[in-house]
N, C-alpha and C positions, 0 to 999 in steps of 0.2 A: 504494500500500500504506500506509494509514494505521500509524501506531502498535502499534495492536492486533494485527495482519496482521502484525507483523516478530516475526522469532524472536525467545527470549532472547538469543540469541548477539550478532545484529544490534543489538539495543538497548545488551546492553553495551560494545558497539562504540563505537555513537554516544555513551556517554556519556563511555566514555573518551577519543576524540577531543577530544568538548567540555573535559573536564578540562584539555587540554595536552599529552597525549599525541602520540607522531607515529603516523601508522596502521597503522606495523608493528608497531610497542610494542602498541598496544591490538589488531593480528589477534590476534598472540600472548595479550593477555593475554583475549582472547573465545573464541578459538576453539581454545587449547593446541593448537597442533601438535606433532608428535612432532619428533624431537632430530633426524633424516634430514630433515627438511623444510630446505632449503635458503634464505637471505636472502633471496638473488633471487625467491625461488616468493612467500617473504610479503610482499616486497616491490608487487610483482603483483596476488596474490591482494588485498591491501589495498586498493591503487590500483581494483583493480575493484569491489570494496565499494563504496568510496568513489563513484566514479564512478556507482554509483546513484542517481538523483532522489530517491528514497526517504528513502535515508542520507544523502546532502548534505542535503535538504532539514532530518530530524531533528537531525543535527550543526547546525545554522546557527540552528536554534531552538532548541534545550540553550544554545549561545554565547549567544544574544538573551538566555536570561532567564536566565540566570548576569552576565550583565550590567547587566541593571535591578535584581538583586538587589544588586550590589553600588554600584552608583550609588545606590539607595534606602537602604541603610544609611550612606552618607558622608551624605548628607542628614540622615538623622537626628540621626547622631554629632555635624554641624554644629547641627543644633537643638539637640540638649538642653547642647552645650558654651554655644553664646550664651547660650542660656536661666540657664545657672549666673551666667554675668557681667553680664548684668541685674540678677540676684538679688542677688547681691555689691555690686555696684555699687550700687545703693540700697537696701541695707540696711547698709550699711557707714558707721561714725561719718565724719562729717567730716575726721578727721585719722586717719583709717586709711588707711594704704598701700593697703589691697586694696583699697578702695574705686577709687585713681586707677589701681592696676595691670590691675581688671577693667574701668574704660573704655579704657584703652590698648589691651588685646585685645579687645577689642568692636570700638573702632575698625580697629584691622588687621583681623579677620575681615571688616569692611563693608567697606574698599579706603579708609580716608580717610589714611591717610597714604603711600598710593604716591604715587613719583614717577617719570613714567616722560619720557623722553626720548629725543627719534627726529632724528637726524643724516641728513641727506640731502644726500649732496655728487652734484653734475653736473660731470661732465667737461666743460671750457671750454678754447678754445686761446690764446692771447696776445694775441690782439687782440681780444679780447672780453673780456676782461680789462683792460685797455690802456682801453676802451670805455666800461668802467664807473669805472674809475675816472677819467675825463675828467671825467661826467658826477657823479661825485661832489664832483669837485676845483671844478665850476664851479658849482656850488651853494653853496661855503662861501664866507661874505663876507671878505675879504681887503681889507679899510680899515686904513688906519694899517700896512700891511707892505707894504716894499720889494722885491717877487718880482724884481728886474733886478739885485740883486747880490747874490752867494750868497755861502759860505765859500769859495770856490775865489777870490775877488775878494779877500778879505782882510779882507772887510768884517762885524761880526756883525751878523745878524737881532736886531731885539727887538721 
């Protein structure tokens, strides 16, 4: 059933769904039942609407391009804000503030002054531990220091 083919009722269904709506909210507000109609029946009745190929399918394309609507307007919002801080930015004297303030946001809008930093710890047991640092200890050059008597000897390190 294409488009055409669906009653008014069905379409304002599907639009209220797309809006946010939950499907008993929009039976209700498509198809007014009377005050005797019971939660559970709209409940139902809705889910079977719904449960249409028809109406799934209409609901799921209202969502798409309520969606590309609003992703194409952040886009823009993005264009014409950069576009201003261009225009600032070099048209702005020398020793005017807005001039460095509108590359400052320029540059955050582009991503150049993130810094992001990713910590990645591995679970290791004692002797892999133990392992590494052997393996580090025996890499450091150790000329001119006395490692055979310690503070425990009485003796100081220098």
């Amino acid at each position: 059933m294409a488009a055409k083919d669906m009653t008014p009722k069905q379409l304002h269904f599907c639009r209220c769904v797309a809006s946010g709506m939950t499907q008993a909210d929009a039976y209700r507000e498509a198809y007014e039942p009377s005050d005797s109609t019971t939660a559970a029946s709209i409940h139902t009745l809705a889910s079977r609407l719904m449960g249409q190929v028809e109406i799934r399918s209409r609901v799921d394309t209202l969502i798409a391009a309520r969606e590309r609507a609003v992703t194409a307007s952040a886009l823009s919002d993005r264009e014409k804000v950069l576009s201003k801080l261009r225009g600032w930015m070099d048209s702005a004297e020398p020793t005017d503030s807005t001039k460095l303030r509108a590359a400052e946001l320029l540059g955050k809008a582009a991503g150049l002054f993130t810094t992001e930093v990713n910590v990645t710890t591995k679970e290791r047991d004692a002797s892999e531990v133990a392992a590494e640092l052997e393996q580090r200890l025996a890499g450091l050059s150790w000329e001119g220091v006395d490692v055979t008597h310690g503070p425990d000897a009485g003796d100081d390190i220098h």
